[in-house]
C-alpha positions in Angstrom: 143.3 99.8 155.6 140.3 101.7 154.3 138.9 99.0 152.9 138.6 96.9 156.2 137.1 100.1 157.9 134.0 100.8 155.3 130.6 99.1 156.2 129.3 97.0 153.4 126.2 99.1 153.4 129.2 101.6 151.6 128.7 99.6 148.8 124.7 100.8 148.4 124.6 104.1 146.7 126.4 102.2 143.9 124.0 99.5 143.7 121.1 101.7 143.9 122.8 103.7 140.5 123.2 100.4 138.6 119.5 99.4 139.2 118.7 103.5 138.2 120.5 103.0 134.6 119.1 99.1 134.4 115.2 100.4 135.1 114.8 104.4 134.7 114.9 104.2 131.1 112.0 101.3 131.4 109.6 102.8 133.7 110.2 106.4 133.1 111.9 106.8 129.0 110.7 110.4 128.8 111.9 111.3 132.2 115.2 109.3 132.1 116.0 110.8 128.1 116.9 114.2 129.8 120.8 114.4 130.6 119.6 117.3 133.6 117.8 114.1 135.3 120.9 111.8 135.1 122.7 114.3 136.4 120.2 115.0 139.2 120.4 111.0 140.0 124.3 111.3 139.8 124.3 113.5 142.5 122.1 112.3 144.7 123.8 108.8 145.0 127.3 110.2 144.8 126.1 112.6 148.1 126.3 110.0 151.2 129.8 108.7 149.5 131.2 112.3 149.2 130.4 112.7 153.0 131.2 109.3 153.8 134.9 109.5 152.6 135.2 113.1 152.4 134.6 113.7 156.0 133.4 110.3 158.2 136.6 108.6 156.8 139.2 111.5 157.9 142.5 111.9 155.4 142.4 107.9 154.0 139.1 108.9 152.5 139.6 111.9 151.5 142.6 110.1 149.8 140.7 107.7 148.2 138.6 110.3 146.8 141.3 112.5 145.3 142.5 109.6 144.1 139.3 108.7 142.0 138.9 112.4 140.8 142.2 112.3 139.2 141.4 108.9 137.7 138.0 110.4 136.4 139.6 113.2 135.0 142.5 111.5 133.2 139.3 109.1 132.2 137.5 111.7 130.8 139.7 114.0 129.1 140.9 110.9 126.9 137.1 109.5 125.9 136.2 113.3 125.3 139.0 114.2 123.2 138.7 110.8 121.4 134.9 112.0 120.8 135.8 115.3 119.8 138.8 114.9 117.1 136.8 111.9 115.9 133.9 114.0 115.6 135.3 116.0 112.8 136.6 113.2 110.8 134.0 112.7 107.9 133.8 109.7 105.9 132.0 111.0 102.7 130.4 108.4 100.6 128.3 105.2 101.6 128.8 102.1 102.1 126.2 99.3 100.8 124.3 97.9 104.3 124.9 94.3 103.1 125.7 91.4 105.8 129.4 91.0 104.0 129.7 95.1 103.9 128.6 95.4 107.7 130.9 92.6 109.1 133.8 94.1 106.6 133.5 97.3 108.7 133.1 95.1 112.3 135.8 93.1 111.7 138.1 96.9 110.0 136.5 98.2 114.0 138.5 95.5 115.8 141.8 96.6 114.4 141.4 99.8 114.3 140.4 99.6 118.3 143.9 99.0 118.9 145.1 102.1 117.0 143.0 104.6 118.2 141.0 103.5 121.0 138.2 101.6 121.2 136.4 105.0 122.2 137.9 106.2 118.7 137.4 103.4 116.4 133.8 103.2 118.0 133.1 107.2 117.2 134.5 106.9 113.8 132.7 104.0 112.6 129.5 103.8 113.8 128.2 106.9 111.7 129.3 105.5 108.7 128.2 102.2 109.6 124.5 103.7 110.6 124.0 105.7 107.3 124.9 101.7 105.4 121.6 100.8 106.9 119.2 103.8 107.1 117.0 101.8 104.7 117.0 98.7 106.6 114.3 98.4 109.2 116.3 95.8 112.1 118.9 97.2 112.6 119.4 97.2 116.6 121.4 93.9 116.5 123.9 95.6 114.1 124.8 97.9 116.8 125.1 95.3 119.8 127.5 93.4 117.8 129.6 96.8 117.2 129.8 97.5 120.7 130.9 93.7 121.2 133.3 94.1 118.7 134.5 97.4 118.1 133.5 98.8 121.4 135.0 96.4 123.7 136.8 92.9 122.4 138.4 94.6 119.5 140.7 96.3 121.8 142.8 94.0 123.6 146.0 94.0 121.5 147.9 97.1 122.5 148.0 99.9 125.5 146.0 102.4 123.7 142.8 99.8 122.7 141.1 99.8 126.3 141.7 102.3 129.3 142.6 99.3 131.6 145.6 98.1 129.2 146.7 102.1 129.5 146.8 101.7 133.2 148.6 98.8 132.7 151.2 100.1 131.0 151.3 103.3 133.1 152.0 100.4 135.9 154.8 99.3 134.0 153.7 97.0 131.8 155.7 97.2 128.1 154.0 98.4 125.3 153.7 95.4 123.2 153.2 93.1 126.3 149.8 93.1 125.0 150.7 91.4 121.6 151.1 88.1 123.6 147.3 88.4 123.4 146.4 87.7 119.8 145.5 84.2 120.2 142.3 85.0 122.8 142.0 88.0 120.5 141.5 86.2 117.5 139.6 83.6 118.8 136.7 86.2 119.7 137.1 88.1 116.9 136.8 85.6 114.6 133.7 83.9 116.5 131.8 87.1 116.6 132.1 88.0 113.0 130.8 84.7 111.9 127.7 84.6 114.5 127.4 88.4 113.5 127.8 87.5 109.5 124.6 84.5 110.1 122.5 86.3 112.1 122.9 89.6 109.8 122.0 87.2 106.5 118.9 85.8 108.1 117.7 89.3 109.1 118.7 90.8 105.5 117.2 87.6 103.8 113.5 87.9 106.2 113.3 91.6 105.0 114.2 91.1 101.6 111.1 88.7 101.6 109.1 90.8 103.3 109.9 93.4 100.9 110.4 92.4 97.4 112.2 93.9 93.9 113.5 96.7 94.3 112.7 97.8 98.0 115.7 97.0 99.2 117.9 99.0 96.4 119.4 101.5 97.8 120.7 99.1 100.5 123.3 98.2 97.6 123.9 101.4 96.4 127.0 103.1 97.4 129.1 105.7 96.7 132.9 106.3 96.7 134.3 106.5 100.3 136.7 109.6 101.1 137.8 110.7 104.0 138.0 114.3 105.5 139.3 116.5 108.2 142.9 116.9 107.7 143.1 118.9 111.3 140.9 116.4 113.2 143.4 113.4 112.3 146.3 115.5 112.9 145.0 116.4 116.2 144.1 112.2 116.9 148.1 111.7 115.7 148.9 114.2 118.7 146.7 112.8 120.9 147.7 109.4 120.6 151.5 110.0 120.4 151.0 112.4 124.1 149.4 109.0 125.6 152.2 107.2 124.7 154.8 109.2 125.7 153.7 110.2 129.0 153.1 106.4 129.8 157.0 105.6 128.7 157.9 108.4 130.7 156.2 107.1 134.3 157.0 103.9 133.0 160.9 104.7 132.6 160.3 106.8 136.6 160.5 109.8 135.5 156.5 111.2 135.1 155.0 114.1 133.9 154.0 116.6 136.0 150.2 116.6 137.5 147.8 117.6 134.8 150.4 118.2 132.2 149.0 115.2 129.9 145.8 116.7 130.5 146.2 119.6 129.2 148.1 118.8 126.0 145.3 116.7 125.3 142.4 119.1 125.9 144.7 122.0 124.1 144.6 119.2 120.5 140.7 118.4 121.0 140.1 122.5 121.3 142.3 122.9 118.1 140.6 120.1 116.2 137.2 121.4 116.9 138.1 125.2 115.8 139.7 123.5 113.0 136.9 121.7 111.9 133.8 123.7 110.3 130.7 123.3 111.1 129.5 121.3 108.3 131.9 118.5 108.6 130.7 118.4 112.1 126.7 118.2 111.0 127.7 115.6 108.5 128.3 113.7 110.8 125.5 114.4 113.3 128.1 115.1 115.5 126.2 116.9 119.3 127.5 117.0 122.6 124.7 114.8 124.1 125.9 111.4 124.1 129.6 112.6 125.5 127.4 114.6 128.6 125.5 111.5 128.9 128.8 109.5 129.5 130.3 112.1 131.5 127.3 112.4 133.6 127.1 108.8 134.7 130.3 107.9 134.8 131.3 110.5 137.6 128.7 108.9 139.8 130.0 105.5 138.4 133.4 106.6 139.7 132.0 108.2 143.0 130.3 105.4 143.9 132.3 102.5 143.7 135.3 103.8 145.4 133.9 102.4 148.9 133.2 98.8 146.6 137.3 98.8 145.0 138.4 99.6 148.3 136.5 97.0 149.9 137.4 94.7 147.3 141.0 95.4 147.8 140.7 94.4 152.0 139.1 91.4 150.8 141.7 90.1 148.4 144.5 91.1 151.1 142.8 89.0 153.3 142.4 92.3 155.9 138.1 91.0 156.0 135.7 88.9 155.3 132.5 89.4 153.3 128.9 87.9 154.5 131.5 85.6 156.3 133.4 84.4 153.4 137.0 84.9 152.2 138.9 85.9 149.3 139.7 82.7 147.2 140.8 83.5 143.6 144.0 82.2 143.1 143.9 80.6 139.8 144.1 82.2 136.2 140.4 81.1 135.2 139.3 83.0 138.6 140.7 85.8 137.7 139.7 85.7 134.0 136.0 85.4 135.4 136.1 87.5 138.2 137.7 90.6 137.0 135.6 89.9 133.9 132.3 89.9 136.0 133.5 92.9 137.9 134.0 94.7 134.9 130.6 94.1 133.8 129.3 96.6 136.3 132.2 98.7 137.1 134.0 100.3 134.8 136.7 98.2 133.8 140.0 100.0 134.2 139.5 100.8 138.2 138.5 96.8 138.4 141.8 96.0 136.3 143.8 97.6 138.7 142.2 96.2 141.9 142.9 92.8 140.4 146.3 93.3 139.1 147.2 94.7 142.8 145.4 91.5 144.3 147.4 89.3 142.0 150.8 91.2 143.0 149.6 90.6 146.6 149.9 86.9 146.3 153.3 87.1 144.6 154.5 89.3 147.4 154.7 92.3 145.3 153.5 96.0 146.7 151.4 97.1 145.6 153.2 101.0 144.5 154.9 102.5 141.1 155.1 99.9 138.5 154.0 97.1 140.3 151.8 95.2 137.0 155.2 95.0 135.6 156.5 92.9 137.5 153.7 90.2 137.1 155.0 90.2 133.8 158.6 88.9 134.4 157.3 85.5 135.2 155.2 82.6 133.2 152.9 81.9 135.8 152.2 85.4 136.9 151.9 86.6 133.3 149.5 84.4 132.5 147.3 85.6 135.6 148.1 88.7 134.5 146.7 87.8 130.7 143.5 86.5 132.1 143.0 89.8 133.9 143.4 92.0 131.0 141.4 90.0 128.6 138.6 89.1 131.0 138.5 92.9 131.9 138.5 94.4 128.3 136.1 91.3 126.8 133.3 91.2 130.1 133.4 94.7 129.7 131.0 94.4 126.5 128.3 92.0 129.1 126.4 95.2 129.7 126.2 99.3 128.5 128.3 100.4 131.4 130.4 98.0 131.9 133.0 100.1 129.4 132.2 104.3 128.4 132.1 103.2 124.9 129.1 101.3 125.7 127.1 103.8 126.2 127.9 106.3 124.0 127.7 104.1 120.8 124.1 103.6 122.1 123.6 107.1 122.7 124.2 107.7 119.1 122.3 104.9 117.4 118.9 106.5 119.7 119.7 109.6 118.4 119.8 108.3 115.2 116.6 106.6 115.5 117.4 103.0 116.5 115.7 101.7 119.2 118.0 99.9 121.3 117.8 97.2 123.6 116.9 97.7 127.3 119.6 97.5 129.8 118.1 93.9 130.5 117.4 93.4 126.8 120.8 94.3 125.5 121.7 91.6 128.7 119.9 89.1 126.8 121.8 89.3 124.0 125.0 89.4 125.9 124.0 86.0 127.9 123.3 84.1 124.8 125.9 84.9 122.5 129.2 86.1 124.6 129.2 83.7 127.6 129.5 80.6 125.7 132.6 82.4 123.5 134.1 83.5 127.1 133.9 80.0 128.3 135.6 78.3 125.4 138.5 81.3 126.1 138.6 79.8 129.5 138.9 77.0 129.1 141.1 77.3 125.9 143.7 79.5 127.6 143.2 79.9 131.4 142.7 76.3 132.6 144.9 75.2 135.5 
């Protein structure tokens, strides 16, 4: 096993690219703002791990690798068309930047993250959302709680919210599997809107004093909403329904061919974007940037932890140790915590399916084809099974990269002239207001 072979030191060019993103953009914000100096940094880390699996490791690591470029491809094509079609939606009007207003459109995000994506529903709304408090002058917390929300928890209820239910169901898991969920969905939902509604008033209330009569006037104003962009929500339809279908069709054995799924989806986000004129596309601010930014990072993100999954995989199967120590999740709260922690700092579909096979391990179940199905034909596996998916797709929201949409709702607020938190800072806010939710989920739903 590959896994049992790699050094731990393997595991250093991805820790070195985690502390890059955490600190860069705190001791060098010029320097770090250019996408041609992530890249640079993505390359450099992702060298020793291309010649370290590429060619030290012989045909298991070149394997692994291949492996992780299709997964980064399939990755990326989705997130980018997502950003692209979205992109060209316009939602014309305004919306009054009032506490009640802003958690209406949170609490619309965490639906509509289970319709189109929570890279979708996060592209779509957080324009709007941004133009409802131009005139407000805090407005970074607005934006953590959307990437909380609509960026990462709203998503939890179907296949298409979060990229580790997709593999899921590509794994065999049926489509409304996922609709089990709703209780640990509703529970953080519900609990972040009202934390989010409080905080939001105090805010709204402190500048209201600070700025009295009629200052604050045009954060009521609003106009009718419409939306635009008949092409671009055709093109999301098509998108959406070619997701679904290749994922019944593995599911049902009988997969598309390599790259076909691909390329219908790249063929819809090219059509969209012809489709859609220029205008409707400066309406809504739309540039490239953010999606290179995400593109960028996330291909040394995926580079880089492909030594730490498979060592992670060795471990569970009980093939090594680690500083001494074995693997010893076995319980539905470990999982829900440790996937969940994972997915805090890798991305979270790769960590989903490390899990799931480690789970399937201790059942007895290969790990090959549709092997998270089967975890779903029992109570007691299923529910291990439900604490991996909801720790993965909730932790995922503990820092910016521990999900794409993370960073590229961030992207977009800076370019709109929010100043966001640090990686650290936005940590902060993460620690104080999600742990606490996650534990009462554990211990509400996962306890032994």
């Amino acid at each position: 096993m590959l896994g049992a072979q790699l050094p731990l030191i393997s595991a250093l060019p991805f820790v070195v690219l985690l502390l890059a993103i955490a600190f860069a953009p705190l001791l060098a914000p010029r320097w770090w703002h250019s996408n041609r100096n992530k890249a640079l940094v993505a390359a450099l880390v992702s060298l020793p791990i291309l010649l370290q699996l590429g060619m030290a490791m012989g045909e298991p690591g070149r394997a692994a690798l291949g492996e992780k470029a299709h997964e980064y491809l399939g990755f990326i094509v989705v997130i980018g068309a997502l950003f692209v079609v979205t992109g060209g939606i316009n939602i014309e009007g305004s919306l009054s930047g009032t506490p009640l207003v802003n958690t209406a459109v949170l609490g619309l995000g965490a639906v509509l993250a289970n319709l189109v994506g929570t890279t979708g529903a996060s592209v779509l709304l957080i324009r709007p959302l941004l133009r409802a408090n131009k005139s407000r002058q805090r407005t970074a917390h607005i934006v953590v709680f959307f990437i909380f929300i609509v960026a990462n928890c709203g998503g939890l209820l179907t296949p298409i919210g979060d990229p580790p239910l997709l593999l899921g169901f590509l794994k065999g898991v049926p489509f409304d599997w996922t609709l089990r969920l709703w209780p640990q969905w509703l529970t953080a939902t519900a609990v972040l809107l009202v934390v989010f509604n409080v905080w939001d008033q105090v805010v709204f209330d402190r500048e209201e004093r600070a700025r009295p009569g009629s200052q604050l006037e045009q954060v009521m104003m609003h106009e009718p909403l419409r939306v635009r962009g008949a092409a671009s929500m055709a093109a999301l339809a098509g998108v959406l329904l070619t997701i679904i279908s290749a994922g019944r069709a593995a599911a049902g054995g009988r997969p598309w061919a390599v790259g076909v799924q691909e390329a219908i989806i790249v063929m819809l986000a090219v059509t969209a974007y012809i489709a859609t004129s220029r205008e409707a596309r400066e309406r809504n601010a739309f540039t490239f940037a953010p999606l290179v930014e995400v593109a960028v990072l996330f291909a040394a993100i995926f580079a880089t932890m492909a030594p730490v999954l498979e060592i992670l995989n060795a471990w569970s199967q009980g093939t090594r140790t680690i500083l001494g120590m074995g693997f010893g999740v076995s319980q539905p709260w470990q999982f829900f915590w440790t996937s969940g922690a994972l997915s805090s700092v890798l991305d979270n579909a790769p960590t989903y399916l490390a899990f799931a096979a480690s789970a399937a391990g201790l059942q007895g179940v290969p790990a090959h084809g549709p092997f998270i199905g089967a975890l779903t034909l029992d109570p007691e596996t299923a529910r291990i099974l439900a604490a991996i998916a909801t720790g993965s797709v909730f932790m995922g929201a503990n820092t910016y990269i521990g999900n794409a949409p993370n960073f590229m709702v961030k992207a977009i607020a800076e370019e709109n002239g929010i100043k966001m938190p640090s990686f650290f800072g936005y940590m902060a806010y993460s620690g104080g207001i999600l742990l606490p939710i996650f534990l009462a989920i554990s211990l509400l739903f996962f306890r032994s």
